[in-house]
N, C-alpha and C positions, 0 to 999 in steps of 0.2 A: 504493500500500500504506500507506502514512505516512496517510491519509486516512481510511483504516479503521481505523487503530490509535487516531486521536483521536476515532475518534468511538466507539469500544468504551469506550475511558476516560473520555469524557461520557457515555454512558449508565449505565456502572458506578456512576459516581459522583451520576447518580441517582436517591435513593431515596426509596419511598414507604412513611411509617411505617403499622402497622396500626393500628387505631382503638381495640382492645382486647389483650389478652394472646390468645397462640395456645392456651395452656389455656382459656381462655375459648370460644373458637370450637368448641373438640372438646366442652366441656360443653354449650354451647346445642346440637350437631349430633345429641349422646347424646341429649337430651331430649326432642328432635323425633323423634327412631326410638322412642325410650322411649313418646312419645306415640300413634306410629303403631300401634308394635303393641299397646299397649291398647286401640285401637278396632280393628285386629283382632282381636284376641279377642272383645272384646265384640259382635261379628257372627258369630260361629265355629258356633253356631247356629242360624241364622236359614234357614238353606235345608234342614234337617230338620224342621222347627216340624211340629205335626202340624195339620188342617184342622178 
């Protein structure tokens, strides 16, 4: 048990910092859906078009 307990507390004590702010990551994440669904829409058309 002792064995487990040290290695819980070197892991804990592991840490890997993020590269930017975690507002950061939710703003690129918004921008990319932001982005998707303007190219959805801009297709939202396309399969009524007349011939």
């Amino acid at each position: 048990m002792n064995v487990v307990l040290r290695a819980a507390e070197a892991a804990a004590e592991h840490t890997t910092e993020l590269p930017f702010s975690p507002v950061v990551f939710g703003l690129v994440a918004f921008g990319v859906l932001l982005a998707l669904l303007l190219v959805t829409f801009a297709f939202r058309s396309v399969g009524t078009r007349h011939r």
